[in-house]
N, C-alpha and C positions, 0 to 999 in steps of 0.2 A: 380262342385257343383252348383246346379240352383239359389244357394244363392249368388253366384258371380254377377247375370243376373240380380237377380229379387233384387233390394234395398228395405229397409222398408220404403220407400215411398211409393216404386211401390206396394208391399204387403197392404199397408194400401188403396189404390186406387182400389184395387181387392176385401180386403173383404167390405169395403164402397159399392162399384158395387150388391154383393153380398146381401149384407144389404137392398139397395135400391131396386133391383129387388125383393126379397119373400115379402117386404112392398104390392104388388100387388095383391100375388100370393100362393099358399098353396102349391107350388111345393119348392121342395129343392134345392139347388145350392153348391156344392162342385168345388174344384179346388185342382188338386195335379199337383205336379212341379217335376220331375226328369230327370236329366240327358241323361240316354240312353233308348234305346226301341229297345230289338232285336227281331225280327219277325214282325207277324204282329200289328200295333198299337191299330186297335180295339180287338183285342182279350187283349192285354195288359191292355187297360183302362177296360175291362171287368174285367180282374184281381183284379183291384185297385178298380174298384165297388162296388165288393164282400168285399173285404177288408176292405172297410170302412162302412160296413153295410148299405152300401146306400139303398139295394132290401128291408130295413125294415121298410120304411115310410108307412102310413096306407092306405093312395092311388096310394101306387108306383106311386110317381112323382118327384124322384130325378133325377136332372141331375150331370152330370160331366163332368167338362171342364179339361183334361187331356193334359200335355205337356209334351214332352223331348225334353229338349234345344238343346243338341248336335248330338244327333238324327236329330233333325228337323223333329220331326212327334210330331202332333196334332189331338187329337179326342173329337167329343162331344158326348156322350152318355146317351141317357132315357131311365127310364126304364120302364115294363110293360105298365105300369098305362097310361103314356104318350102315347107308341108309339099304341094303341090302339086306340086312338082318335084323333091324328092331322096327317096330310097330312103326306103322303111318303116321299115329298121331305122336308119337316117339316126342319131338320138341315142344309139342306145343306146354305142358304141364311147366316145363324151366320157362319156354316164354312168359307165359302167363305171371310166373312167381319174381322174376327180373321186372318185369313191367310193372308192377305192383309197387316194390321197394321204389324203382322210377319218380315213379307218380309223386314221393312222397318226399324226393330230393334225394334219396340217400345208395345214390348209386353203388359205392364200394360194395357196399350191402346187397345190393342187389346182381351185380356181378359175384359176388363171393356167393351168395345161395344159388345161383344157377349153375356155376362152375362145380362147384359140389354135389348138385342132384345130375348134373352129366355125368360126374365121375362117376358117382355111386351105381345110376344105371348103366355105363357101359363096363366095370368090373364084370356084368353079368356074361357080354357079350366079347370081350377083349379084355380078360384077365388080366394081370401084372404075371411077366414071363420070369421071374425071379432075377437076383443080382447082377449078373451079365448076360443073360441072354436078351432083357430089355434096356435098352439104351436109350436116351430122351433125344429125340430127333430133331425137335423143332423148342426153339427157347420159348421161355417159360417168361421173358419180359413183354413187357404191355409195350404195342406200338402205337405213334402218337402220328395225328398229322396224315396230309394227302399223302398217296404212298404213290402214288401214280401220276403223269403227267395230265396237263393239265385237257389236253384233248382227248384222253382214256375215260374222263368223268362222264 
């Protein structure tokens, strides 16, 4: 259970991260936590994408920061809107720096510095539309656990 890994500390340091990054940025920030990942992982967080209605922000510019603990597979994934406009290698520098904290046990950590170097980079590309013209579309809580049936995996 990812709930064993991730304390409500560390949960509250993730959606904080979360919080503080769209303050920038008109782009979304999701984060789902489960256990296993059999196949491949970006097809998986594509999965959970879909599943969380993320493809339905108005400028497609949701990200997802997708983990399975005992797996040990990690993905970050944008959609349309994003990957249209920033560089090819656009994720790999957050992968890299998420992977790293990983390595070293200290997930919250490593979810909070990646979530933060997305925000930071997509400010450039999806501004923060001011008070009421940006609305937060998609919640800002970490989702746990299969999200999908069990023959979708």
């Amino acid at each position: 259970m990812p709930r064993d890994t991730i304390t409500e500390a560390d949960e509250a340091i993730i959606v904080e991260a979360i919080q503080e990054a769209e303050r920038n940025t008109s782009g979304e920030v999701r984060v789902h936590i489960e256990d296993t990942c059999e196949g491949e992982v970006l097809d998986r967080a594509t999965q959970v994408f879909a599943y969380l209605h993320m493809h339905q922000t108005k400028l497609r510019n949701g990200v997802l920061f997708y983990v399975a603990m005992k797996s040990h597979k990690f993905a970050v994934l944008g959609d349309a809107g994003i990957n249209a406009v920033v560089p090819k290698d656009f994720w790999v520098d957050i992968n890299k720096a998420v992977i790293a904290e990983f390595k070293e046990g200290r997930y919250a950590q490593g979810l909070k510095k990646g979530i933060l170097m997305a925000g930071e980079q997509l400010k450039n590309y999806f501004p923060y539309a001011g008070d009421h013209k940006d609305i937060n579309e998609l919640s800002d809580d970490i989702s746990f656990g299969s999200t999908l049936d069990e023959n979708q995996k």
